[in-house]
C-alpha positions as CSV (number, residue, x, y, z in Angstrom):
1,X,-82.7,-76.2,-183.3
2,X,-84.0,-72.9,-182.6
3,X,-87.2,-71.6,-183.9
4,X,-88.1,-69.1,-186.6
5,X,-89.3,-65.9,-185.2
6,X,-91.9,-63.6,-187.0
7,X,-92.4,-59.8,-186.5
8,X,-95.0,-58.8,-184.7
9,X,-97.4,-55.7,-185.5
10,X,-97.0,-54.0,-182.2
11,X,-96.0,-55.8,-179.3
12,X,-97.1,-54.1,-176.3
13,X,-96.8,-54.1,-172.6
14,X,-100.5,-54.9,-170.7
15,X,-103.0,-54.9,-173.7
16,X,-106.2,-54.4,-171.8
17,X,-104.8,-50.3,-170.3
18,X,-107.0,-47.5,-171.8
19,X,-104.2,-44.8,-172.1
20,X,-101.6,-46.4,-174.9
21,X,-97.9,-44.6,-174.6
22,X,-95.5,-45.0,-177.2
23,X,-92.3,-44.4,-175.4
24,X,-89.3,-43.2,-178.3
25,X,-86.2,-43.7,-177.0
26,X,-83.0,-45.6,-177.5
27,X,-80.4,-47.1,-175.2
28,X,-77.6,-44.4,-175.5
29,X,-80.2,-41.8,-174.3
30,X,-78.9,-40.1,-171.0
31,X,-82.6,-38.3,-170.4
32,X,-84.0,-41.9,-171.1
33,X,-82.0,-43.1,-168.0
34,X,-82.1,-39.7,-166.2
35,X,-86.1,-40.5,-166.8
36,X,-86.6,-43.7,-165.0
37,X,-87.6,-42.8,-161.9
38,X,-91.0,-41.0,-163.1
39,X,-91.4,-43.9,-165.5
40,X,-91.1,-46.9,-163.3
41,X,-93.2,-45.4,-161.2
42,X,-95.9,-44.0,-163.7
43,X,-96.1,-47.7,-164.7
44,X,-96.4,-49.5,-161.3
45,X,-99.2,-47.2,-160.2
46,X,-101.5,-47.1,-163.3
47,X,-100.5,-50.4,-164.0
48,X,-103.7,-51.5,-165.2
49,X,-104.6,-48.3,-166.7
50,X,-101.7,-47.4,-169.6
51,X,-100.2,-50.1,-172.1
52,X,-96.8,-48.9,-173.5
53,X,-94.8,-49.8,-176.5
54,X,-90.9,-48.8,-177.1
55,X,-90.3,-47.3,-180.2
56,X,-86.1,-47.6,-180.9
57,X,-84.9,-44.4,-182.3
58,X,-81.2,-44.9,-183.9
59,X,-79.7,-42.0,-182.0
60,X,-76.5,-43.1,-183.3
61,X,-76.1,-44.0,-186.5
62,X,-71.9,-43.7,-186.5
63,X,-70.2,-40.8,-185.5
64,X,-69.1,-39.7,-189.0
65,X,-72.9,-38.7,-189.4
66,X,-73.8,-38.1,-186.0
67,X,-74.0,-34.2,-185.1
68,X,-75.8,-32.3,-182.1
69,X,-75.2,-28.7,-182.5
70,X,-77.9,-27.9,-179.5
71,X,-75.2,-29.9,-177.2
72,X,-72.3,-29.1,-179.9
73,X,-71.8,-33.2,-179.6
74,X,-69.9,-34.2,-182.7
75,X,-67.8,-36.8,-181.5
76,X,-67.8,-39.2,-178.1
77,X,-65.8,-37.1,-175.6
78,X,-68.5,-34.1,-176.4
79,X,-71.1,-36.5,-174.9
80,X,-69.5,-36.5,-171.4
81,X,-70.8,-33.5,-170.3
82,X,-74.2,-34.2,-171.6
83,X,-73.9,-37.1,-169.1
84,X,-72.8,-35.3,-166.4
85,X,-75.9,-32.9,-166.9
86,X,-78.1,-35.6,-166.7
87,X,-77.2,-36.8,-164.0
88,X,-76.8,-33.4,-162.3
89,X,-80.7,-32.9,-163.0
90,X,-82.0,-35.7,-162.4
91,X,-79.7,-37.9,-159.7
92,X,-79.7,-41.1,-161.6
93,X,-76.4,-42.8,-161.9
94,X,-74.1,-42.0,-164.3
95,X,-70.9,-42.6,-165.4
96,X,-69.9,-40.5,-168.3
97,X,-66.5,-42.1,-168.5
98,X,-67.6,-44.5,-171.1
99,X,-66.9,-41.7,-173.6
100,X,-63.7,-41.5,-173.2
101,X,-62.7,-45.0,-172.0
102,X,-65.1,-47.4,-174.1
103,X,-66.9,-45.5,-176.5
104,X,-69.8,-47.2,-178.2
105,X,-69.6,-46.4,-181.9
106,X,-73.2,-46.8,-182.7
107,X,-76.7,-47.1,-180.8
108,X,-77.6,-49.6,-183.4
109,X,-76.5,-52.8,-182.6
110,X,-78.4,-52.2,-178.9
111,X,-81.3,-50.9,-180.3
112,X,-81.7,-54.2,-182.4
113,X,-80.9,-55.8,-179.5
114,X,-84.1,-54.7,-178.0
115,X,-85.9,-55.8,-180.6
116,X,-84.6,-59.1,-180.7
117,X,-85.4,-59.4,-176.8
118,X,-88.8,-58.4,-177.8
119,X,-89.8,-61.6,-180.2
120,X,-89.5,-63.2,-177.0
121,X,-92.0,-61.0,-175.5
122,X,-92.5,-57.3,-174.4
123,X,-91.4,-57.6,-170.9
124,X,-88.4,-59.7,-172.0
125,X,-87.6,-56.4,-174.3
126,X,-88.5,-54.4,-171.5
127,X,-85.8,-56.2,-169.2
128,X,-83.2,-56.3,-171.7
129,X,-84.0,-52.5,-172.2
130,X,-83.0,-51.7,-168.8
131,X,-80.3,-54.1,-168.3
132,X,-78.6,-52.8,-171.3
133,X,-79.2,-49.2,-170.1
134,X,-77.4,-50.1,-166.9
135,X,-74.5,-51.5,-168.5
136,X,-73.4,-48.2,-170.6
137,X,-74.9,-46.3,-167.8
138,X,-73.3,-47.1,-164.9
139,X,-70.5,-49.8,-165.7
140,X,-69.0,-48.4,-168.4
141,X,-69.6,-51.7,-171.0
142,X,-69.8,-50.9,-175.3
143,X,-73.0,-51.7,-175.6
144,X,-72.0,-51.4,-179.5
145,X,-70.5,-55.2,-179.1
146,X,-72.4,-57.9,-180.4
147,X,-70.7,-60.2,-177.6
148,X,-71.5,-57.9,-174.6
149,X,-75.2,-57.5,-176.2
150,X,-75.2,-61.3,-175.9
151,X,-73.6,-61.6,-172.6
152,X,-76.3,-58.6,-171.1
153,X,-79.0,-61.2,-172.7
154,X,-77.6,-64.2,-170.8
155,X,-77.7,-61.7,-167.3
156,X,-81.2,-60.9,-167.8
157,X,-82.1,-64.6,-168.4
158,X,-80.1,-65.5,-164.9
159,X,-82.1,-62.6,-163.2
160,X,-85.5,-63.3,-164.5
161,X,-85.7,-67.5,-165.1
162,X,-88.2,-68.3,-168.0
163,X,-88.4,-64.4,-169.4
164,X,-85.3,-64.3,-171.8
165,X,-83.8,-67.6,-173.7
166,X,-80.6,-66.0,-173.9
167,X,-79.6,-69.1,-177.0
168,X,-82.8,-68.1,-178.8
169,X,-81.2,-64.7,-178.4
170,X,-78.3,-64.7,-180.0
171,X,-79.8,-67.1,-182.9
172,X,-82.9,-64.4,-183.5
173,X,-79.9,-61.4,-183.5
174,X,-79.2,-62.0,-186.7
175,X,-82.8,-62.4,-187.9
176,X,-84.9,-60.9,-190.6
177,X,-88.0,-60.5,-188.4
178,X,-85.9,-58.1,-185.3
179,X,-84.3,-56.1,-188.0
180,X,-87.7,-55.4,-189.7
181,X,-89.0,-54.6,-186.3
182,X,-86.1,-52.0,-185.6
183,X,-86.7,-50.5,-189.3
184,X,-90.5,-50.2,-188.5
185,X,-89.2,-48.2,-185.4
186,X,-87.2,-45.8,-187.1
187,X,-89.9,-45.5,-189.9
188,X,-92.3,-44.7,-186.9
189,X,-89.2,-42.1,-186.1
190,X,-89.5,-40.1,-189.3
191,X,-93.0,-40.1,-189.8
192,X,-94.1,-38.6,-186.5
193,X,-91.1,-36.2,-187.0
194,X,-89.6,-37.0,-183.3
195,X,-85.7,-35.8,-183.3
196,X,-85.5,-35.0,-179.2
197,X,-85.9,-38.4,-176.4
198,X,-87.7,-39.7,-174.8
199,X,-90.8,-38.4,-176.0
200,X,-94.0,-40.0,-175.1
201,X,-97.0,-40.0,-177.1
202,X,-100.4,-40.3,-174.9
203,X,-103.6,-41.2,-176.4
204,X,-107.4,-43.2,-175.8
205,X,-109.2,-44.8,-179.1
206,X,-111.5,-41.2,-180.2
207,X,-109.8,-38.6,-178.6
208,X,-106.9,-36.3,-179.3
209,X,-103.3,-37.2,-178.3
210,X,-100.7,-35.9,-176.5
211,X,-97.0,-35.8,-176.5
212,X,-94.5,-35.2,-174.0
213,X,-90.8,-34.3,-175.0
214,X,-87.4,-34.2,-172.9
215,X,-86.6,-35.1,-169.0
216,X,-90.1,-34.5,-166.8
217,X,-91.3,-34.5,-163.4
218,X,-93.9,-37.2,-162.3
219,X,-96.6,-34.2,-162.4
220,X,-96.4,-33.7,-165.9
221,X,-96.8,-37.6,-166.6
222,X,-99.9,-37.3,-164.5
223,X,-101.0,-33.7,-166.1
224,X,-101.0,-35.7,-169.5
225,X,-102.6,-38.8,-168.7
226,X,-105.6,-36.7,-167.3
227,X,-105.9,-34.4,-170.3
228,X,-106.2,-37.8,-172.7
229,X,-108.4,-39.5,-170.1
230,X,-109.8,-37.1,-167.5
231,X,-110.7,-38.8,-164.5
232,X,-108.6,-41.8,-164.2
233,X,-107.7,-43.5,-161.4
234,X,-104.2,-45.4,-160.4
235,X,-104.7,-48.9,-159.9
236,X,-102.2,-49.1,-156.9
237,X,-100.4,-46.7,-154.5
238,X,-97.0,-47.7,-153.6
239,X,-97.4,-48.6,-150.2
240,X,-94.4,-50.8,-149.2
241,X,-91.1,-50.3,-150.3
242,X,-89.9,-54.0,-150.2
243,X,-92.6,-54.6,-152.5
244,X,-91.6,-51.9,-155.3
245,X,-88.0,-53.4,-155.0
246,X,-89.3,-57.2,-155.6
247,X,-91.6,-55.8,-158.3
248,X,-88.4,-54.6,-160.3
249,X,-85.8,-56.3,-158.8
250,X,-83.5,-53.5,-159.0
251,X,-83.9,-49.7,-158.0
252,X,-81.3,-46.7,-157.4
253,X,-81.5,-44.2,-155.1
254,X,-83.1,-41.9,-157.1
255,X,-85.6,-44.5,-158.1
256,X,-86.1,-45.0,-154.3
257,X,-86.4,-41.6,-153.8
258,X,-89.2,-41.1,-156.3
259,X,-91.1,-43.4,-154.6
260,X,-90.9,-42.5,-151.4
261,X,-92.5,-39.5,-151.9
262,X,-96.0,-40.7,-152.1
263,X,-94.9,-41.3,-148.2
264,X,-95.4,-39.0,-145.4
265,X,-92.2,-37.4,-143.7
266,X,-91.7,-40.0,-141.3
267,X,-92.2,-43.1,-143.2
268,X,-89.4,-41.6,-146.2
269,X,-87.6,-40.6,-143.6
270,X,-87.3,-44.6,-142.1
271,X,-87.1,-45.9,-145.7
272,X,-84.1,-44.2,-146.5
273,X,-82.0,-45.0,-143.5
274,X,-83.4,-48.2,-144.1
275,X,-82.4,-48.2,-148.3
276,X,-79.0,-46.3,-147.3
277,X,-80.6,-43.4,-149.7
278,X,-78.7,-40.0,-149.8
């Protein structure tokens, strides 16, 4: 039998970080994915300095509502290009064929997805967060599917032993307590008034917030931390490439990239004929 789960307030990565982020995005979100890079790394480096909590925003209800006149996106092959931008920008991955080959109908079902990987935990929402972003990402899967959501649960749970109980998964899917945590989200949503992602909010107990909206370079991460908590100090440099790939298990060149520029010239230079990077 599996257990009952019950919705937690805020479930948030590393609790004892001074700087808390609340990181709005959603699983469909090509700047999410185009925004890795900075993030993975923000997060390894000030790893004992910032907790963070994702905030699922419903960026696609269905496409009879859905309507993005900044993009003029009103149906899936109109989100291609936005892909391709994306990708153009920032050099993540991306393979914008899913619009037209396997359109997901909805960001819904992935969105509670994540929350449902999150009674388990927040790095076990965290994982499935990423996983899930790789599979509409890069190989083309409808996320939308309750049976590829399940199957994307039962990867993560190969990859990383102990972190996701891929049965308690599919029996918690259905459950009152993830759906109340993916309406709290887009409550959350509405009452900041956040309609672009990601956005970031940055802020320390007493002092004045700050949020950051749309695709960013590393520097502005760092510019924002230091305006809400002037003064601090990473907890770790990334010295050792091997290390940053066991830390996350996967990276793309991009993300390799990003890191290899807290590296002098000759050390990037050996890490990416060493990493194959472009």
């Amino acid at each position: 039998m599996r257990k009952e789960r019950s919705s937690r307030r805020f479930n948030m990565n590393n609790k004892k970080g001074r700087v808390e982020i609340e990181y709005f995005t959603d699983p469909l979100c090509c700047w999410s994915w185009a925004f890795e890079p900075q993030w993975r790394r923000l997060r390894y480096e000030y790893k004992d300095q910032v907790r963070w909590k994702y905030r699922m925003t419903g960026l696609l209800s269905d496409w009879k509502a859905y309507n993005d006149p900044m993009n003029s996106v009103t149906r899936p092959t109109q989100m291609g290009p936005v892909w391709k931008e994306a990708q153009h920008i920032s050099g993540m991955p991306v393979n914008d064929k899913v619009w037209v080959e396997n359109p997901p109908r909805s960001s819904y079902p992935a969105c509670l997805a994540v929350k449902t990987a999150e009674l388990q935990g927040a790095k076990a929402g965290e994982h499935y967060l990423r996983r899930v972003r790789e599979a509409v990402m890069t190989e083309l899967r409808d996320v939308a599917r309750g049976d590829v959501l399940q199957q994307i649960a039962h990867e993560v749970a190969e990859e990383w032993p102990g972190l996701l109980d891929d049965e308690q998964f599919e029996h918690d899917f259905s459950s009152r307590a993830a759906l109340s945590d993916f309406k709290k989200d887009l409550k959350r949503v509405k009452q900041i008034g956040i309609n672009r992602y990601p956005t970031l909010t940055l802020k320390v107990k007493g002092r004045k917030g700050v949020m950051i909206t749309g695709y960013r370079p590393y520097s502005v991460l760092l510019q924002a931390l230091q305006s809400v908590c002037p003064g601090i100090q990473r907890s770790r440099k990334i010295e050792n490439i091997d290390d940053y790939w066991k830390y996350w298990g996967t990276l793309t060149d991009r993300e390799l990239s990003e890191a290899e520029l807290t590296f002098g010239s000759n050390e990037a230079e050996n890490m990416a004929e060493k990493y194959g990077v472009k």
